[in-house]
C-alpha positions in Angstrom: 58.3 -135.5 56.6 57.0 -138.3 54.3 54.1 -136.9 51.9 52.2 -140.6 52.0 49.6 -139.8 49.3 52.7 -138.6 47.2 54.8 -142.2 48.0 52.0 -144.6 47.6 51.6 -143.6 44.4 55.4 -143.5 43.0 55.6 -146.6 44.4 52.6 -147.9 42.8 53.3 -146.1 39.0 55.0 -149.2 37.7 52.3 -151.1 37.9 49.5 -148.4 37.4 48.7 -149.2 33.7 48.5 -152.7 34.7 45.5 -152.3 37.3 43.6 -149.6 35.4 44.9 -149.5 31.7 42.4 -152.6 30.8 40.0 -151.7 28.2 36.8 -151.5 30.1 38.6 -148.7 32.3 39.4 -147.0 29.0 36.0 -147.6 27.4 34.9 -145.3 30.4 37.2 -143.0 29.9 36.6 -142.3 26.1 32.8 -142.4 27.0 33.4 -139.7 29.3 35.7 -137.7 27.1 32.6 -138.2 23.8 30.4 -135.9 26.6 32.8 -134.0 27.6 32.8 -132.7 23.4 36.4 -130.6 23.6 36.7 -128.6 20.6 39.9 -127.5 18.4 41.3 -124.2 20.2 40.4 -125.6 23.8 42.8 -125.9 26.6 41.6 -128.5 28.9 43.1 -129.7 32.3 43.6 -133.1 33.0 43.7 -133.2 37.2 45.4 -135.9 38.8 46.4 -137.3 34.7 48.7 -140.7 36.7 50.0 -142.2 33.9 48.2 -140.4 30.9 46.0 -143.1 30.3 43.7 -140.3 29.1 46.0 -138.8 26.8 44.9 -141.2 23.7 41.5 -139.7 23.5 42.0 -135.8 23.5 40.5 -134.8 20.2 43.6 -133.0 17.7 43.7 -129.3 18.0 43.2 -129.6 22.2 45.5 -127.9 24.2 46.6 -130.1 26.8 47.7 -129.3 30.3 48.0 -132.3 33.3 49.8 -132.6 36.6 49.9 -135.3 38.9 51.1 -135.4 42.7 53.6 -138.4 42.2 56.4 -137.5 40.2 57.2 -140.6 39.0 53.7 -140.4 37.3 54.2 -137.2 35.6 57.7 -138.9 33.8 55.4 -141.7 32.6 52.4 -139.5 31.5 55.0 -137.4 30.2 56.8 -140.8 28.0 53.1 -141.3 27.2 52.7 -138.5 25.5 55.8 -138.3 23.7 54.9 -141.7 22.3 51.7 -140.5 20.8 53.4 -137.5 19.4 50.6 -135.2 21.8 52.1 -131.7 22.8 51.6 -131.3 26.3 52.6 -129.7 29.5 52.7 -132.5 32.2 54.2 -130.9 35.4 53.8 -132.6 39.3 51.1 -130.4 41.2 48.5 -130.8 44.2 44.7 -131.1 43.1 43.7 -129.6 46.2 46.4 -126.0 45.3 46.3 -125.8 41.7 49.3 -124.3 39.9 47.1 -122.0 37.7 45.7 -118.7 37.4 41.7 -118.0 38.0 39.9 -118.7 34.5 42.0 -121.0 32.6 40.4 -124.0 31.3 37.6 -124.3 29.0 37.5 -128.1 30.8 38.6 -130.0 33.1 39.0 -133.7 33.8 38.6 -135.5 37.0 39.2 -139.2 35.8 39.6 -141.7 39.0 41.0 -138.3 41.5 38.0 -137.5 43.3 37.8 -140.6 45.4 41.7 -140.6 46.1 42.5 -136.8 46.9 42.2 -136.3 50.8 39.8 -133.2 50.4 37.9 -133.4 47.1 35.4 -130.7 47.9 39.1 -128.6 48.3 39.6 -130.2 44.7 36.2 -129.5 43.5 36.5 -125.8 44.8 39.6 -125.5 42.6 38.6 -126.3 39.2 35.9 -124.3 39.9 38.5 -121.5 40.5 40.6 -122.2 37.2 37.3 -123.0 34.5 36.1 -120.3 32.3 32.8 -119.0 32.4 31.0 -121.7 30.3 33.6 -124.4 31.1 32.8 -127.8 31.9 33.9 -130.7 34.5 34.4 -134.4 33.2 33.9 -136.6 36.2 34.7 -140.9 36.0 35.2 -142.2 39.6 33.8 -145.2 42.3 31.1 -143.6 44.4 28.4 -145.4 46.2 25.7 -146.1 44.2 22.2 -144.5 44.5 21.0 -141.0 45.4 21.6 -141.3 49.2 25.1 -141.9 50.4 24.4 -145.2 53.2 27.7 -147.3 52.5 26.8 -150.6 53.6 28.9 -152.3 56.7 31.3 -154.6 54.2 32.6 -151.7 52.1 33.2 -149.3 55.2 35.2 -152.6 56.7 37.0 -152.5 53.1 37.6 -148.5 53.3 40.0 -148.6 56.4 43.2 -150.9 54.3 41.6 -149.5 50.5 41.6 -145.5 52.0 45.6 -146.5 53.2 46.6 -147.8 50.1 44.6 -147.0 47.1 41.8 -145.2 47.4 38.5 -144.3 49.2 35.5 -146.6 48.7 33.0 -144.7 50.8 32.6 -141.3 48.5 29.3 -139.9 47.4 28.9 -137.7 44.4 25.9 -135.5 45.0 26.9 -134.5 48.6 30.7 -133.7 47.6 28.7 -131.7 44.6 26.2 -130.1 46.7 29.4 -128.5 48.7 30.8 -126.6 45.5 29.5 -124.8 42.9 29.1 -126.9 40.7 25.7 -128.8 39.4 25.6 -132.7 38.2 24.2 -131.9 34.4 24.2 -135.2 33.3 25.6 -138.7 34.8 25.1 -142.4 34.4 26.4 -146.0 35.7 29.5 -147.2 34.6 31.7 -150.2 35.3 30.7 -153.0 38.1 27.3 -152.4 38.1 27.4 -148.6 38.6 29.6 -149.1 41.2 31.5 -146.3 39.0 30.0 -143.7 37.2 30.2 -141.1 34.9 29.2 -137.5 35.1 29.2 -134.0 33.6 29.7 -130.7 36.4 28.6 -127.3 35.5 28.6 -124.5 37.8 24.8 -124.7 39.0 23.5 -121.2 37.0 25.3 -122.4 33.7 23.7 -125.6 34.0 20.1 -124.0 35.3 20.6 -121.4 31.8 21.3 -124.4 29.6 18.3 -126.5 30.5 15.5 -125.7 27.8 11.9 -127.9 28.6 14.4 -130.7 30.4 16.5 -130.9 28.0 20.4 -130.0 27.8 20.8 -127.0 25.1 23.5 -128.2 22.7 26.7 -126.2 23.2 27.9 -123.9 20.4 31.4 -124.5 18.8 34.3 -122.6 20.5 36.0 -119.9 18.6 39.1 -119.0 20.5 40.1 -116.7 18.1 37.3 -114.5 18.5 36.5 -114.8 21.8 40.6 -113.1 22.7 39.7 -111.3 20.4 36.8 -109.5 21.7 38.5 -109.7 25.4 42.3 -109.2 24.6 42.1 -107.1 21.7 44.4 -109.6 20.0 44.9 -113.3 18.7 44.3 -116.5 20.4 45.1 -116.7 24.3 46.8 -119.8 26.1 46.7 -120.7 29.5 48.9 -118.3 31.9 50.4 -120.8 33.7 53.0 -120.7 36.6 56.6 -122.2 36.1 
């Protein structure tokens, strides 16, 4: 049986960069990577990486996992990488079954998936399972703009071809949110007049314990080294991750 969401996207990888590589995509996606503040010693996930178009910005000293559905993706995220010199395991996977063991990420990146993966709350669910305690969710995507989710009659009429080919144009952020357990800690308008936006996910007691009189608590530099430490007994842990 054909896996369509897998196809359209192989067939589509040659000419990927072209449609989302231009530099006001990639201004949002440093933006978004500038909040998301990895440190040295982190491993962080990028979900759904397509072509790698992420890859430029990961601070040095990040430990990089990504996975993409398409295959042909994952060989050039994988050239990608080579070509910056970036160590980085780049494997095919499903967003909505994640390859990975419970508590592996310090952070996550969801960068242009939510809106595309048939079941993103199944997504959302996910990362949730494979972020550390403390971890943190980097969200850029199209969603319908305001608070309540009304798309308007054009953009539904453009959903039925865009959902087919490309990808949903009728997705709301704070419902798909609302369904996980995960909290919107900080977000703001991006490209086409908000029609994108950013946003930063924590798990909704994290977020509640790092609010101080409104305000988001700065986070403290990670120590890897001591944190295995105090839980392994031993030096630095990586990511367990399944072959």
């Amino acid at each position: 049986m054909i896996d369509w969401h897998r196809l359209r996207y192989d067939i589509w990888s040659g000419g990927y960069d072209w449609f989302v590589g231009i530099e006001a995509v990639a201004a949002a996606r440093r933006r978004s990577l500038d909040l998301l503040a990895l440190q040295p010693g982190e491993d962080v996930l990028i979900d759904g990486c397509g072509t790698g178009l992420d890859l430029p910005f990961v601070p040095a000293g990040v430990h990089v996992t990504a996975f993409d559905l398409s295959p042909r993706m994952v060989d050039r995220a994988r050239r990608r990488a080579a070509e910056l010199g970036l160590e980085a395991r780049i494997e095919v996977g499903d967003a909505m079954r994640l390859p990975y063991p419970d508590a592996s990420f310090d952070a996550v990146l969801l960068h242009l998936i939510l809106a595309i993966v048939a079941d993103p709350r199944a997504s959302l669910r996910e990362v949730a399972r494979v972020l550390r305690p403390g971890g943190r969710v980097a969200v850029f995507d199209k969603f319908v703009p305001g608070d309540e989710c009304h798309p308007g009659l054009v953009r539904r009429v453009l959903n039925v071809p865009s959902r087919l080919l490309f990808t949903d144009l009728t997705r709301c952020l704070e419902p798909l949110v609302a369904a996980t357990p995960f909290e919107i800690e900080h977000q703001e308008p991006s490209l086409f007049g908000g029609q994108f936006r950013i946003a930063q996910l924590r798990r909704a007691a994290e977020a509640a314990e790092r609010t101080v009189g409104g305000q988001v608590a700065p986070r403290a530099p990670v120590d890897r080294d001591a944190s295995a430490a105090d839980t392994l007994g031993g030096g630095p842990s990586e990511p367990a991750l399944n072959a």
